[in-house]
FISE-707874 format. One record per atom (N, C-alpha, C): residue number from 1; atom name; x, y, z. Coordinates in Angstrom, 3 decimals. Layout:
# FISE-707874
   num   atome          x          y          z
   NUM      CA          X          Y          Z
...
//
This chain:
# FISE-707874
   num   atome          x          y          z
     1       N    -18.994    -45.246    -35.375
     1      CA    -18.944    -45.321    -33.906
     1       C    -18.095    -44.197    -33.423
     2       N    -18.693    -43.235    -32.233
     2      CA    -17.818    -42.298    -32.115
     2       C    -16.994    -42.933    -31.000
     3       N    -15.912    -42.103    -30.946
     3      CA    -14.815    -42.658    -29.842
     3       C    -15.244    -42.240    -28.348
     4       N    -14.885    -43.175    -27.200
     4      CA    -14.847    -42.377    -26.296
     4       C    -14.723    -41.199    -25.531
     5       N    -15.547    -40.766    -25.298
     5      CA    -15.185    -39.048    -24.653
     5       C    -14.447    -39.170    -23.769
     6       N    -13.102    -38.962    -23.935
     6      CA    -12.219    -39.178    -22.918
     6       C    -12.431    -37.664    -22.157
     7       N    -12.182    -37.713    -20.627
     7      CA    -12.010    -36.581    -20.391
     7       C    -10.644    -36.403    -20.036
     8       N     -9.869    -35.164    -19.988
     8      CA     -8.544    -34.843    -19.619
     8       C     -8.466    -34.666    -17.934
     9       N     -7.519    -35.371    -17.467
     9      CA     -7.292    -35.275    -16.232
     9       C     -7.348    -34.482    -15.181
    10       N     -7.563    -34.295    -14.058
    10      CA     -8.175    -33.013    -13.501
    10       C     -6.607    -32.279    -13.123
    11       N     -6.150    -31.177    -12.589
    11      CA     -5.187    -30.827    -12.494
    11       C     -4.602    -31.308    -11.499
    12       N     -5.276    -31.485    -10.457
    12      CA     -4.872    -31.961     -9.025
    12       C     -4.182    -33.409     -9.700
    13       N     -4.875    -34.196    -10.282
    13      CA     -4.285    -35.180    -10.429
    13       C     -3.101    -35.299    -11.430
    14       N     -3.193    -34.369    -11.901
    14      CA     -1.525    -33.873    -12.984
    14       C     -0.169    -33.452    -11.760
    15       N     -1.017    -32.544    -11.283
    15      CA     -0.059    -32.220     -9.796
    15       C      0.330    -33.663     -8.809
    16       N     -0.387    -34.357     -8.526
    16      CA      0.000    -35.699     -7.859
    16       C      0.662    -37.128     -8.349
    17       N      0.372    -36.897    -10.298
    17      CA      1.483    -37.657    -10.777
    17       C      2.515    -37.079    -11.126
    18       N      2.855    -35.729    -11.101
    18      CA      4.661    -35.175    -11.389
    18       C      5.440    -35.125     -9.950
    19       N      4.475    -35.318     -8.947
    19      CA      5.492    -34.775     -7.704
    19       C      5.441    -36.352     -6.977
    20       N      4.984    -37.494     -7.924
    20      CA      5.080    -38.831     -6.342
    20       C      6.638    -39.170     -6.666
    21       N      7.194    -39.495     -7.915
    21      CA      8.912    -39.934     -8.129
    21       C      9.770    -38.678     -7.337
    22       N      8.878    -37.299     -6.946
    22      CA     10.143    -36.776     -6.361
    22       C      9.714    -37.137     -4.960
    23       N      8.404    -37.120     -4.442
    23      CA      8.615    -37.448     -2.883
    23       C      9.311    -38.919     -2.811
    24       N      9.356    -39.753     -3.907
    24      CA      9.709    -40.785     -3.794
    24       C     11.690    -40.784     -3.670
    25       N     12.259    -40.161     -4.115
    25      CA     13.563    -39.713     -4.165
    25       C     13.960    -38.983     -3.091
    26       N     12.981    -37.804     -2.700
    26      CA     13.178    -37.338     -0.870
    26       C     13.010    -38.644     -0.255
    27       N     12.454    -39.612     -0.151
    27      CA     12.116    -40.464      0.784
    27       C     13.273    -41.052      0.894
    28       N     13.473    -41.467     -0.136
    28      CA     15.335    -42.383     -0.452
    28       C     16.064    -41.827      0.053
    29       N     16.507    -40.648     -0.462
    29      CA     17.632    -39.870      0.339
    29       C     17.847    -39.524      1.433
    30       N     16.339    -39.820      2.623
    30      CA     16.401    -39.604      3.791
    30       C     16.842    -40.904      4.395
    31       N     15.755    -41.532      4.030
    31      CA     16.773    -42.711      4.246
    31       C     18.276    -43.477      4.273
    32       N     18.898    -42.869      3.015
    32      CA     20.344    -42.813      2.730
    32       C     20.958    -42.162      4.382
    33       N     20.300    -40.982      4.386
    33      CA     20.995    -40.192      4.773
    33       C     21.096    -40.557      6.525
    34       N     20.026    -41.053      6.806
    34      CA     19.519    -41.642      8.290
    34       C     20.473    -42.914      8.554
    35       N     20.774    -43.451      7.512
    35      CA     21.709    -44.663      7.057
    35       C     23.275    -44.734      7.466
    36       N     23.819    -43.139      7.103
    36      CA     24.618    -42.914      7.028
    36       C     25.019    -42.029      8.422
    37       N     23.776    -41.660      8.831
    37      CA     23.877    -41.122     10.142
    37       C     24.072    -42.480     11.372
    38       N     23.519    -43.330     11.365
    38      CA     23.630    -44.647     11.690
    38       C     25.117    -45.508     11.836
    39       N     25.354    -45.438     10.816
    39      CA     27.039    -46.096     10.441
    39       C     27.514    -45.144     11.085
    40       N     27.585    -43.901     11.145
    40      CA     28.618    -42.847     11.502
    40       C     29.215    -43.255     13.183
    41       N     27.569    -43.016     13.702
    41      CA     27.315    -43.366     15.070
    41       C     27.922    -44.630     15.710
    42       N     27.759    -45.777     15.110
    42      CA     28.219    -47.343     15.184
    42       C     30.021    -47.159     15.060
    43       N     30.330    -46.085     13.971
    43      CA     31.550    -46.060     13.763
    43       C     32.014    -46.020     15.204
    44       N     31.913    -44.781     15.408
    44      CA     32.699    -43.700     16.384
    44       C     32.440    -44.673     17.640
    45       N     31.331    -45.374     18.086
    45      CA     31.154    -46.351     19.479
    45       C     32.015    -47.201     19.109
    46       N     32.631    -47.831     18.284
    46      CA     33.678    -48.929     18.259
    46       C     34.404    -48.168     18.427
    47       N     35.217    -47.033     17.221
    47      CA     36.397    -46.273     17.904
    47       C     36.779    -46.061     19.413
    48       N     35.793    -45.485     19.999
    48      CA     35.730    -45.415     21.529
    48       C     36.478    -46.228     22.016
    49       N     35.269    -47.576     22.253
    49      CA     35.359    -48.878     22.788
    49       C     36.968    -49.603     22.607
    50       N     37.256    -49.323     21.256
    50      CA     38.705    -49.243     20.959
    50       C     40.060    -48.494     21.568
    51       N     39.918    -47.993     21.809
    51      CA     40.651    -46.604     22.832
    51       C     40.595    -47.132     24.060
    52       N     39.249    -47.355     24.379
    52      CA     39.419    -47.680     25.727
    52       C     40.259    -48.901     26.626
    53       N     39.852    -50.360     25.151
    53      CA     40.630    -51.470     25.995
    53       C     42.084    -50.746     25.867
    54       N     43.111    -50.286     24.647
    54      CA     43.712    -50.280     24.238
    54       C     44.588    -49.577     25.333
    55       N     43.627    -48.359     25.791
    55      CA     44.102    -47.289     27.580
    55       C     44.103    -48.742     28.509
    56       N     43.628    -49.444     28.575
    56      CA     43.693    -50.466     30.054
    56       C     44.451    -51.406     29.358
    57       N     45.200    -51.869     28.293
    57      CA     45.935    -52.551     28.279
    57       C     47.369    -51.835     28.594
    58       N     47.582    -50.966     27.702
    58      CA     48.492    -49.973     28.016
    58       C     48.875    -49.560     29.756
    59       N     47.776    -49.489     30.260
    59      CA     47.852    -48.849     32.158
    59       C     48.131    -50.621     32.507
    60       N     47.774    -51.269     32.263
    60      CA     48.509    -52.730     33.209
    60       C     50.180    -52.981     32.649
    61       N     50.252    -52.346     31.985
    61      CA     52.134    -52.836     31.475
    61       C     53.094    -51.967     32.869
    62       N     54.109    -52.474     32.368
    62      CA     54.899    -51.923     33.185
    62       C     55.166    -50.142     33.018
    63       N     55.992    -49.527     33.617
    63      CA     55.432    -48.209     33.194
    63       C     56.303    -47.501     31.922
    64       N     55.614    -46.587     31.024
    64      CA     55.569    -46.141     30.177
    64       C     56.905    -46.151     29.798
    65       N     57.910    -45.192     30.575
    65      CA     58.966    -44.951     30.582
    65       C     60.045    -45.902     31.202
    66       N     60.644    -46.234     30.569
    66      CA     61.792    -47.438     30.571
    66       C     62.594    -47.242     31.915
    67       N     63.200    -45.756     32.133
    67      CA     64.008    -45.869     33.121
    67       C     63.311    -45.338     34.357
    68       N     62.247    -45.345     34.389
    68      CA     60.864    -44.920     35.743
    68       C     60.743    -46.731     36.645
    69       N     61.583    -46.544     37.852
    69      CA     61.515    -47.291     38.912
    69       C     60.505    -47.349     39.581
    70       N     59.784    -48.746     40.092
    70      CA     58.689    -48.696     40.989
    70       C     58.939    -47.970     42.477
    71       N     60.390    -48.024     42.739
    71      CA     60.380    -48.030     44.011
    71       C     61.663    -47.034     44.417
    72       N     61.743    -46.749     45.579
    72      CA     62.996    -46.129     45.997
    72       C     63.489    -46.672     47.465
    73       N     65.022    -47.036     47.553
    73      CA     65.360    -47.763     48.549
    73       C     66.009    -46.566     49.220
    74       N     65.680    -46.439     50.565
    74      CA     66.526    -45.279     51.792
    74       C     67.795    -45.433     51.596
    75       N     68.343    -45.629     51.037
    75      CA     70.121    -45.353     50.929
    75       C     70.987    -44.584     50.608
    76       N     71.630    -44.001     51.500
    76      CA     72.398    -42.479     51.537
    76       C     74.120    -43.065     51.588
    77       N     74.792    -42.102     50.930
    77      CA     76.406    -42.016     51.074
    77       C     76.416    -41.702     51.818
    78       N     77.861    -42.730     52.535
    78      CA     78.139    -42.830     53.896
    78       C     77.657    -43.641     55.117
    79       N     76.569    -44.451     54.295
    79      CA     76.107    -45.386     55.135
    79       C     76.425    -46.376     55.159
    80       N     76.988    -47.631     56.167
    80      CA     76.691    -48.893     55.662
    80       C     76.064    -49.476     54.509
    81       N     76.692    -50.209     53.421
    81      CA     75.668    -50.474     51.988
    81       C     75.284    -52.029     52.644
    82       N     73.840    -52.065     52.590
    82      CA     72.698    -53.191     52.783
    82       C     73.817    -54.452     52.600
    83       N     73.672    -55.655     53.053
    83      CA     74.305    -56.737     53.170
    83       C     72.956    -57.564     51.886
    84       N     74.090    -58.303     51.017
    84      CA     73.593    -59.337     50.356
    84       C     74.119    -60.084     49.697
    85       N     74.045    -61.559     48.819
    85      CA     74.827    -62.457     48.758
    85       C     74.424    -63.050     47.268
    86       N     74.337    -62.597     46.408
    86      CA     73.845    -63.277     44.828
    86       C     74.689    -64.608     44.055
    87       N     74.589    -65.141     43.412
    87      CA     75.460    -66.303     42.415
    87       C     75.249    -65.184     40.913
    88       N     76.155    -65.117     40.590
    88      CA     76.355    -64.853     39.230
    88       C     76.594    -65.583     37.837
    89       N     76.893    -64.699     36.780
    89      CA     77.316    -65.670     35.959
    89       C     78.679    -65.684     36.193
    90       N     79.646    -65.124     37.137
    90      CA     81.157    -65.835     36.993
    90       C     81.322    -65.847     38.745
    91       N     80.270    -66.658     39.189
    91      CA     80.774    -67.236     40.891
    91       C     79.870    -65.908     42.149
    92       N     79.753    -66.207     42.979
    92      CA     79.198    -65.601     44.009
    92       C     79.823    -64.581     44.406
    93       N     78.906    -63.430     44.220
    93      CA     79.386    -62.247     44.995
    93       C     78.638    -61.357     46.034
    94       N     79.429    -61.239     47.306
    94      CA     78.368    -60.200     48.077
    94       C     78.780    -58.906     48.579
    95       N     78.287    -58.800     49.519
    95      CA     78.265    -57.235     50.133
    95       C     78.079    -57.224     51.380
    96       N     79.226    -57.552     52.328
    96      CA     80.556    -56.480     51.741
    96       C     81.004    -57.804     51.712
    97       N     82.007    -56.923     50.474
    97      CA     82.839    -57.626     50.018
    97       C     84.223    -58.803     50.675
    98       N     84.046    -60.087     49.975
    98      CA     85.397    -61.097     50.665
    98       C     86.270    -60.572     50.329
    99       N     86.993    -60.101     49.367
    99      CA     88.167    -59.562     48.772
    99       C     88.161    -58.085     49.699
   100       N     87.352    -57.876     50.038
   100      CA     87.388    -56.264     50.194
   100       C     87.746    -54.955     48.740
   101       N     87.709    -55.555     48.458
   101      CA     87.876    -54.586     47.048
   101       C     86.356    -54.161     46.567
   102       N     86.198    -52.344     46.467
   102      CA     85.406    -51.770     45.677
   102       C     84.605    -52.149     45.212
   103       N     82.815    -52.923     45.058
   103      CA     81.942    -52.945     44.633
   103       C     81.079    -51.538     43.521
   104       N     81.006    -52.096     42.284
   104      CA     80.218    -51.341     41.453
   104       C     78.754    -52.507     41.473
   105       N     77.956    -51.754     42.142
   105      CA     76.641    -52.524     41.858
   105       C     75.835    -52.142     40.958
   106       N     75.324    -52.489     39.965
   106      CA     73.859    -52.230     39.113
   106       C     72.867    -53.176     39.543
   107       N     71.465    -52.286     39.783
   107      CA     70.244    -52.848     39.583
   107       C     69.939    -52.489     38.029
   108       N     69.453    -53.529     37.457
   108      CA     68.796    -53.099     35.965
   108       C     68.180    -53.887     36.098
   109       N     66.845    -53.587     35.140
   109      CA     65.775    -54.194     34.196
   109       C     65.906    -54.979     33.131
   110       N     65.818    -55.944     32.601
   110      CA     66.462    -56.669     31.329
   110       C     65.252    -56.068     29.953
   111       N     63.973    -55.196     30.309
   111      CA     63.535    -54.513     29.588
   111       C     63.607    -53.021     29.221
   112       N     64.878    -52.646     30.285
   112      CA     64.906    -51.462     30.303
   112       C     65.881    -51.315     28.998
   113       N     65.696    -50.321     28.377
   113      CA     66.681    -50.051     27.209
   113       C     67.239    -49.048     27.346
   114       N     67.787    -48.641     28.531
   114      CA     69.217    -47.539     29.183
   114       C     70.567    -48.383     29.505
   115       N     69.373    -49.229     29.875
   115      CA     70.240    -50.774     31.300
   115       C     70.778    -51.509     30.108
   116       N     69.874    -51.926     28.800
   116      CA     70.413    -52.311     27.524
   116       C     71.873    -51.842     27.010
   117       N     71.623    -50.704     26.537
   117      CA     72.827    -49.663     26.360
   117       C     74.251    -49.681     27.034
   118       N     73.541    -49.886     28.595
   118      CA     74.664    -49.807     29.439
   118       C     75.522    -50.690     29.337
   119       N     75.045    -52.159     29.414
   119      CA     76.178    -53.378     28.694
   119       C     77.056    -52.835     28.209
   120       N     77.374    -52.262     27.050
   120      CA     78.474    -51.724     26.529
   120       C     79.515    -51.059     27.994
   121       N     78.666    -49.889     27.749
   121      CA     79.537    -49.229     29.130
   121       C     80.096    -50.369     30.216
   122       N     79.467    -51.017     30.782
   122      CA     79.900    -51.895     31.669
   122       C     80.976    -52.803     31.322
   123       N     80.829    -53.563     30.235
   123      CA     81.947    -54.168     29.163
   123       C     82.824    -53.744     29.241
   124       N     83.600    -52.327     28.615
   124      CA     84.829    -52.079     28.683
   124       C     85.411    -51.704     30.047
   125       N     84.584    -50.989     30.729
   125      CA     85.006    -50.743     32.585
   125       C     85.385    -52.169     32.869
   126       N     84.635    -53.347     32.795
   126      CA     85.188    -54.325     33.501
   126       C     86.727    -54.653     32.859
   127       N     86.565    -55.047     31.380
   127      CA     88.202    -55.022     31.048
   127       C     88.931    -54.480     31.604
   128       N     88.821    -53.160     32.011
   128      CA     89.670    -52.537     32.301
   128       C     90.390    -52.427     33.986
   129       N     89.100    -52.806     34.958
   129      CA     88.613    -52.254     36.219
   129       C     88.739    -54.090     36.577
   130       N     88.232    -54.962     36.100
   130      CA     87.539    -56.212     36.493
   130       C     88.585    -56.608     37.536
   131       N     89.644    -56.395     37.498
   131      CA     90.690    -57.167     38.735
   131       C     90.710    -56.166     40.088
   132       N     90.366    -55.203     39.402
   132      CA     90.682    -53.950     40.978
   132       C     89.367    -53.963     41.690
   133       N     88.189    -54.010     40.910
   133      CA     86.970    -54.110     41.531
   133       C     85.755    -55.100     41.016
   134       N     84.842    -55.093     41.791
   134      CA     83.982    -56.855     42.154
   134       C     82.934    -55.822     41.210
   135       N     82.590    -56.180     40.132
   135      CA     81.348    -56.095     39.791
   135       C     80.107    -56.701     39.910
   136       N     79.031    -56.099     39.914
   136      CA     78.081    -57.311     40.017
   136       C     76.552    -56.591     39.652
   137       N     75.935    -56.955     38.439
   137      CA     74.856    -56.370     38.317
   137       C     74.015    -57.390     38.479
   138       N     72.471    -57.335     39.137
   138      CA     71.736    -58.043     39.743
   138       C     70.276    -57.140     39.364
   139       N     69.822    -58.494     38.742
   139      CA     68.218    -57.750     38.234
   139       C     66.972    -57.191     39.106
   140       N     66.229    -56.163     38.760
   140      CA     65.974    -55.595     39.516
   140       C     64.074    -55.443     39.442
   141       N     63.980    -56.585     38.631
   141      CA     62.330    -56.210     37.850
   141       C     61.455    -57.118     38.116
   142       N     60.232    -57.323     38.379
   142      CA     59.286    -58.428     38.327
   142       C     58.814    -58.561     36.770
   143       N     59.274    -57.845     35.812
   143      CA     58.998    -58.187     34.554
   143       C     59.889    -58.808     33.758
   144       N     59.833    -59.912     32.667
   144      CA     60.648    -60.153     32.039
   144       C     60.979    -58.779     30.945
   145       N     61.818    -59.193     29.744
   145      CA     61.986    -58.288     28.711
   145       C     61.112    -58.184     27.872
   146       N     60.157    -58.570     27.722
   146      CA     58.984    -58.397     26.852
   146       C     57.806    -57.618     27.956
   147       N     58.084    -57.324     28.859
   147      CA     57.472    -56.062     29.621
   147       C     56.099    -56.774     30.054
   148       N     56.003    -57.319     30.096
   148      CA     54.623    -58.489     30.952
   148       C     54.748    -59.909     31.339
   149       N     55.900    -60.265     30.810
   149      CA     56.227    -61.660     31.050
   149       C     56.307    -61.709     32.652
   150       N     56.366    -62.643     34.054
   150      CA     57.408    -62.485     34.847
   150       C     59.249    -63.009     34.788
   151       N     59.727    -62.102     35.707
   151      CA     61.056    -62.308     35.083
   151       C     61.610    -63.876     35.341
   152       N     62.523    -64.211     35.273
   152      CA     62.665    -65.816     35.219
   152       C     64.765    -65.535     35.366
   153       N     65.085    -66.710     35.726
   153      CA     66.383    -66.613     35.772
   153       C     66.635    -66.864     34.073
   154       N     65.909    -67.496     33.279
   154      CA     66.011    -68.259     32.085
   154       C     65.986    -66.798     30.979
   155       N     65.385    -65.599     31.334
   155      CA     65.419    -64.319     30.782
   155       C     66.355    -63.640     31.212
   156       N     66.929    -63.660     32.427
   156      CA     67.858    -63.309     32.600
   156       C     69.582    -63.450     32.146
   157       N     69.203    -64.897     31.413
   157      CA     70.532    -65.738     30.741
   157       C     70.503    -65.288     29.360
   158       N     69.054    -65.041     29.180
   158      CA     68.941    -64.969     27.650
   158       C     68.908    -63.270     27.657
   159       N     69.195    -62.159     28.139
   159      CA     69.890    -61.005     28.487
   159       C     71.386    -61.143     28.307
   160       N     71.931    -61.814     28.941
   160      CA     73.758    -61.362     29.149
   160       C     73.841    -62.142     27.058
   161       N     72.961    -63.101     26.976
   161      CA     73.893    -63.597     25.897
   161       C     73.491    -62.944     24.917
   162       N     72.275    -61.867     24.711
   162      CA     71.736    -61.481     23.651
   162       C     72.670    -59.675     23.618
   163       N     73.181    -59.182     24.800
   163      CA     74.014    -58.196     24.677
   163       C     75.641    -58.929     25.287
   164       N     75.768    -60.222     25.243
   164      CA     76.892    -60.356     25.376
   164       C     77.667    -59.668     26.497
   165       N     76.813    -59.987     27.878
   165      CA     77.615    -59.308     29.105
   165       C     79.313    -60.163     29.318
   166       N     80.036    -58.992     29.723
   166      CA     81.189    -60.007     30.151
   166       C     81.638    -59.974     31.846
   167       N     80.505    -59.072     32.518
   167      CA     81.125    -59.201     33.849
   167       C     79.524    -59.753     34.466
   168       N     79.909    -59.561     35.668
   168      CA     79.424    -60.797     36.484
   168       C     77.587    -60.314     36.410
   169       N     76.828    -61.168     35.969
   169      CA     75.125    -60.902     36.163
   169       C     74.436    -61.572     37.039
   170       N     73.556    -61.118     37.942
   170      CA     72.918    -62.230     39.084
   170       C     71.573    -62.227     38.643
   171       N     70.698    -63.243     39.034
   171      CA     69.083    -63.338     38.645
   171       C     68.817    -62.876     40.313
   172       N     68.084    -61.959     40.701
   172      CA     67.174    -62.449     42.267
   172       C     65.801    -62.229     41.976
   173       N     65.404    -63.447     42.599
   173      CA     64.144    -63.799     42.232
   173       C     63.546    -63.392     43.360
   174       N     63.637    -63.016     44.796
   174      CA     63.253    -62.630     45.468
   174       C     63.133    -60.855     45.614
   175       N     64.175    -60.312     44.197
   175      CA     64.217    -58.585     44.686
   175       C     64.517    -58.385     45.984
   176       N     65.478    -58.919     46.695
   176      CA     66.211    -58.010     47.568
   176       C     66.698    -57.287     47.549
   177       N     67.767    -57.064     46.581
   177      CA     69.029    -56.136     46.151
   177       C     67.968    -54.868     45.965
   178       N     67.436    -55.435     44.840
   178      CA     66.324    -54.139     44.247
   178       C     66.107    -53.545     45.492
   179       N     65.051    -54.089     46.459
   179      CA     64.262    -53.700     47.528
   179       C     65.424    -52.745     48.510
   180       N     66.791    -52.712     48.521
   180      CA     67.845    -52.112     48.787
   180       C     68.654    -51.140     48.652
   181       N     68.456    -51.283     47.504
   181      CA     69.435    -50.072     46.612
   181       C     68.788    -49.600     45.382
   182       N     67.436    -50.347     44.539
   182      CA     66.863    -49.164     43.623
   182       C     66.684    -47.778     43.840
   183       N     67.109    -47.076     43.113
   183      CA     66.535    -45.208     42.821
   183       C     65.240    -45.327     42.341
   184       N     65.358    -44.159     41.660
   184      CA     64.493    -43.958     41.093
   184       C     64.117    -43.928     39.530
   185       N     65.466    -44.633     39.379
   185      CA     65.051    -45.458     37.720
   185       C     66.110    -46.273     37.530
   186       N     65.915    -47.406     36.335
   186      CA     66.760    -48.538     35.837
   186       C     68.013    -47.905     34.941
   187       N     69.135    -48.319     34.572
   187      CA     70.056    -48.855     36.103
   187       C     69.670    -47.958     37.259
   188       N     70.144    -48.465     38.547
   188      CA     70.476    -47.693     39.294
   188       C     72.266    -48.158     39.607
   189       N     72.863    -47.198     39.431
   189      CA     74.563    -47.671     39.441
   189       C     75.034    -47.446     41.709
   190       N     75.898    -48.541     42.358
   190      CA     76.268    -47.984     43.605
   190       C     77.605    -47.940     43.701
   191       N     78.112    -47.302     44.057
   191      CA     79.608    -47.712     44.596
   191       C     79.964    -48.061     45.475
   192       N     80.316    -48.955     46.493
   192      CA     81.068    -49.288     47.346
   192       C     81.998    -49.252     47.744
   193       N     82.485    -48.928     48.890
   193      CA     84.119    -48.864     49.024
   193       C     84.621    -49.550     49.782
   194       N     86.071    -49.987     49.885
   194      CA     86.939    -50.760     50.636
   194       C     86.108    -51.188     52.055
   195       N     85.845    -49.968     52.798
   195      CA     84.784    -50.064     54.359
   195       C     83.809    -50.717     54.305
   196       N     83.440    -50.864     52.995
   196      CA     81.499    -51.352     52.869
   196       C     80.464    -50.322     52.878
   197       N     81.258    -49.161     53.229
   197      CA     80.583    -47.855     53.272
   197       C     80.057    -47.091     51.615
   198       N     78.855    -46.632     51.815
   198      CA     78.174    -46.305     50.255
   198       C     78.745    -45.214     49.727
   199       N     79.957    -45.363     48.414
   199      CA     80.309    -43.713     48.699
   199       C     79.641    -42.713     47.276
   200       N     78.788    -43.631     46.597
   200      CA     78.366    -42.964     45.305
   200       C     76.905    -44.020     44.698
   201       N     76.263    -42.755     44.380
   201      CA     74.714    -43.662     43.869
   201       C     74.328    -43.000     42.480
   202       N     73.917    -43.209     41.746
   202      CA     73.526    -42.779     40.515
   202       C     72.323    -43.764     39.679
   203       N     71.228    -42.920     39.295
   203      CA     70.840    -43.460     38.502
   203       C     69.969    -43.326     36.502
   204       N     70.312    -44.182     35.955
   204      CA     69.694    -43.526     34.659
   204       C     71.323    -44.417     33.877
   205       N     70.845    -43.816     32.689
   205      CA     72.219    -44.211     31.638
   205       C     73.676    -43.201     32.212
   206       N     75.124    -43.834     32.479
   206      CA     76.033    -43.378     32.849
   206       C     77.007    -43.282     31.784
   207       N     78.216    -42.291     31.483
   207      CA     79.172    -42.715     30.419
   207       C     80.226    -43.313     31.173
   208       N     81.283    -44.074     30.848
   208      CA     82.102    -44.634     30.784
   208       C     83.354    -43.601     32.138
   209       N     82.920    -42.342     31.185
   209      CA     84.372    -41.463     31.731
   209       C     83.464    -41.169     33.654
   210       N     82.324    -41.024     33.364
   210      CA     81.301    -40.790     34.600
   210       C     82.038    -41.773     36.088
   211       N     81.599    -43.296     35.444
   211      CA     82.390    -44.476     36.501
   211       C     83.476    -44.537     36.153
   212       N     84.337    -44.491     35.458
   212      CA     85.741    -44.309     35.603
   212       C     86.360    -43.292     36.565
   213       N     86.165    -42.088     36.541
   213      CA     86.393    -41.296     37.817
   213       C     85.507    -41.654     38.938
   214       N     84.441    -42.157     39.071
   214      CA     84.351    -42.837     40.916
   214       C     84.923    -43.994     41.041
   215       N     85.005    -44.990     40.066
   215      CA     85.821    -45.722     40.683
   215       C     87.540    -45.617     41.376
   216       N     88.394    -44.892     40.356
   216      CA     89.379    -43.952     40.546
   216       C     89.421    -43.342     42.306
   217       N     88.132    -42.935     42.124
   217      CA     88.309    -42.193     43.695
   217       C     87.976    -43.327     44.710
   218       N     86.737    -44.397     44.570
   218      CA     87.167    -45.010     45.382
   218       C     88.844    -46.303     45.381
   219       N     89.540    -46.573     44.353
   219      CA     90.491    -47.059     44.264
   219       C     91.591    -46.460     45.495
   220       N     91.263    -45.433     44.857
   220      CA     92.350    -44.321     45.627
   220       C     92.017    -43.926     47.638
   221       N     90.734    -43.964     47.654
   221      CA     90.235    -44.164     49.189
   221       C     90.959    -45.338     50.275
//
């Protein structure tokens, strides 16, 4: 029996079985690659989207910079200083003064971390100053210290005891004082003098030797 006459394959069809595993491998890799173009794309739209809440959470806080005041109150040296009447933590103090003695006023922020700092400073001035002149710092923020909270007298307590204030702190829950005598950033420091008259304004972080010589001068007035 003779064997089948096989015939040998035509060339075309030699040519169409060596090249289908590679179109088959271009096909893959485009795919891969379309794949990867895909993810890339998906990436970068979340990144975005990410950025973006992250910008509008960021723009509703309070502002960026710690000692950047919302507001500025018209008050010039030499003027009458605004009349007001707070409870503190060591008894009621206002403006102008019952004693008549020298007022150092601070507005601060209990999130501001200048106004933080300043405790210290304020601390040893009062030791030193506390009988010659009425201190009285009085908060100045609609934010608590966690910078979104609103402020509360109850944040305000938990301020003097967490820097250990030793002179007199007021809560106003209404921001009068603020609405009065803020600058243009937290603290804002005032001086007062014997008259009731405004004789020094400052605001930002102060040193020690800074209010020690205005108070000095108003002592001496």
């Amino acid at each position: 029996m003779k064997p089948a006459n096989l015939q040998p394959p035509h060339e075309e069809d030699r040519t169409m079985s060596r090249s289908d595993p590679r179109r088959s491998a271009a096909a893959a890799s485009a795919r891969k690659s379309t794949d990867r173009r895909r993810i890339i794309i998906f990436a970068t739209i979340g990144v975005v989207a990410l950025l973006i809440v992250a910008a509008f959470v960021v723009g509703s806080r309070t502002p960026e910079v710690a000692s950047v005041a919302p507001t500025l109150a018209q008050i010039k040296i030499g003027q009458d200083a605004p009349p007001f009447s707070v409870a503190t933590t060591l008894g009621p103090r206002s403006v102008p003064s019952a004693d008549k003695k020298p007022v150092l006023l601070e507005v601060f922020a209990t999130w501001c971390p200048h106004c933080q700092r300043e405790t210290t400073v304020l601390n040893g001035l009062f030791d030193r100053y506390g009988s010659k002149v009425d201190f009285v710092a009085v908060s100045g923020s609609p934010y608590a210290i966690d910078e979104t909270s609103p402020e509360s007298q109850a944040d305000v307590v938990a301020f003097t005891e967490r820097f250990k204030t030793r002179y007199p702190v007021a809560y106003d829950a209404d921001l009068k004082v603020m609405k009065a005598y803020l600058q243009g950033g937290y603290p804002t420091m005032v001086l007062i003098g014997r008259d009731d008259k405004i004789l020094w304004i400052k605001d930002g972080e102060i040193t020690a030797d800074a209010l020690s010589k205005q108070m000095d001068l108003a002592l001496k007035a």
